[in-house]
C-alpha positions, 0 to 999 in steps of 0.5 A: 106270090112275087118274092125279092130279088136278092139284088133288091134286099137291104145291106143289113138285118138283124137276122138272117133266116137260112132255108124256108122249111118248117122249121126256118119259115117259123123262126122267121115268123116269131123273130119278126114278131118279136120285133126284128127285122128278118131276112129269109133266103131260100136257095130252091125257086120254091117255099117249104123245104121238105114240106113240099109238092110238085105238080104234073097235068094239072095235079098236085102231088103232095110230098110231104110227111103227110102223117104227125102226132096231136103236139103239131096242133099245139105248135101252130097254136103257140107258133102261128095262128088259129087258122092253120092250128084249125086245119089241122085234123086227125087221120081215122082210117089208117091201113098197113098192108105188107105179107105179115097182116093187113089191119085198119086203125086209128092209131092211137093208144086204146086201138093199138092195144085192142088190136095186139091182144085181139089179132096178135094175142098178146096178154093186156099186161104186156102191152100195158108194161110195152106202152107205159116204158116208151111213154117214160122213155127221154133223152136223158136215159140209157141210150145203149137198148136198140129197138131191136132189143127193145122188141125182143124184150116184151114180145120175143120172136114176134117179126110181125109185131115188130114190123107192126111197130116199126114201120110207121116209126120208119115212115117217119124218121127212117128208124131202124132196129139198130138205133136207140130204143128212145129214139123209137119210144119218144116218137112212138109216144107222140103218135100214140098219145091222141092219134095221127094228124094230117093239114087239111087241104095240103101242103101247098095250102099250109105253107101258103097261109105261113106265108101270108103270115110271115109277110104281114109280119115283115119278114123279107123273102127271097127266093133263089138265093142260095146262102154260100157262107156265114161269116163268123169273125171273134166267134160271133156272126157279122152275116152272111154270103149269099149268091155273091152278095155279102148282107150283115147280120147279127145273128143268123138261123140256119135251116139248112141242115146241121152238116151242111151247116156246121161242116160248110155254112159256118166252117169247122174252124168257128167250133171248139174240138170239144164240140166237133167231137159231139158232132162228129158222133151225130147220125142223120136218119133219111126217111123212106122211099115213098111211092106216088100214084095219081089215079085217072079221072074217073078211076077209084081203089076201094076203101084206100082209107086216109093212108097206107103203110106198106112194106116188103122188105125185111128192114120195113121200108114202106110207101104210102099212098094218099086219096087224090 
């Protein structure tokens, strides 16, 4: 794909679209849809912000958060189209592997119960009272709880089932025990509601059909261009500053992190106190480490299933590993 020069673009846009991640490629797609003429700068040679890949000898390593809950499928139904909504399938054979247990699941609801009862021994009451609490978590409840406490709660002194159901909440967000139990329930409930997800065929291949689509709906792409500030003038956005060229707009989307956005792109001095006092409070989680391995032509591991979690350290870091 041959992507626009930031020295080509028009002078002005009704909106200008900040970072091509997931998030940025599909407010760029439903503004064009909705009629407005969109530009969209992404400072890396590459598309897809942390949705991404690399490749090295001919293979393609992907990065990306390769697992997520049943809501992706209807995101891309509401937000794209039916074929990347199509290509979304679910993940059966999920293994963690760490010194406490090795299992195999599906991971969803009825198998995370049936296998707390059978290999834990936990009592089918209590793992009902667990679930149905997470599943009514919101953010509108009591966020003083951390997930530490909230495991305590229903299974006391119980490190293995702790690590059972933190760490792929970890993987994910990079949650730890010290955080507020909602923000462990409400992502939990998402996972356990229908099972994990994955993009058939990759990364690449995902955000190429976005792409393609973004494109066809007149979205203008330029890559290479890193965003250096948001002009804001009377409180409202006039445009923005991007590798030295000055582009109006009347609106623009950042896509490129609330800090960097709030702190750099846009300048502290366009929000009121009462805001920056809010935000100052904001904690961003970073994910886990993650570990890639490429196998050898030739080379297998047995039953490696579709993902692995594993984890050694006590604070439930994980790496995961994928079939080549």
């Amino acid at each position: 794909m041959v992507y626009n020069s930031i020295d080509e673009v028009k002078d002005s846009y009704d909106v200008v679209v900040i970072g091509s991640g997931l998030g940025g490629l599909t407010s760029a797609n439903r503004l064009a849809r909705a009629g407005h003429s969109v530009l969209l700068l992404e400072h890396h040679h590459q598309l897809g912000g942390l949705a991404t890949w690399f490749k090295r000898q001919g293979h393609i390593f992907d990065i990306s958060l390769h697992g997520f809950p049943y809501g992706m499928v209807k995101t891309c139904r509401k937000y794209w189209n039916r074929a990347i909504m199509d290509s979304i399938v679910q993940l059966k054979n999920i293994r963690f592997e760490n010194p406490q247990f090795s299992i195999t699941t599906t991971f969803d609801r009825q198998d995370f119960a049936n296998i707390l009862h059978r290999k834990f021994k936990v009592e089918h009451s209590v793992i009902d009272d667990f679930f149905n609490a997470v599943a009514g978590m919101n953010f509108y409840d009591d966020r003083t709880m951390t997930t530490g406490e909230l495991f305590e709660q229903f299974f006391p002194g119980r490190s293995d089932i702790h690590r059972l159901l933190m760490e792929p909440i970890t993987y994910a967000n990079g949650s730890t025990l010290a955080d507020p139990a909602i923000t462990y329930g409400i992502v939990f409930s998402n996972f356990m509601n229908k099972g994990v997800f994955t993009f058939s065929g990759g990364t690449d291949r995902l955000i190429g059909m976005m792409v393609d689509e973004v494109e066809k709906n007149g979205v203008t792409i330029c890559t290479r261009a890193r965003v250096e500030k948001i002009i804001i003038e009377q409180g409202r956005v006039r445009g923005v500053v991007a590798a030295g060229r000055t582009i109006a707009a009347r609106a623009a989307v950042s896509n490129g992190g609330i800090v960097n956005t709030i702190n750099k792109l846009a300048g502290r001095e366009a929000f009121p106190a009462d805001f920056l006092n809010s935000f100052d409070t904001v904690k961003v989680n970073n994910s886990s480490c993650q570990v890639y391995m490429g196998i050898r032509a030739g080379e297998t591991i047995p039953d490696i299933g579709d993902l692995i979690f594993t984890s050694k350290a006590p604070e439930f870091s994980s790496a995961e590993m994928l079939d080549p």
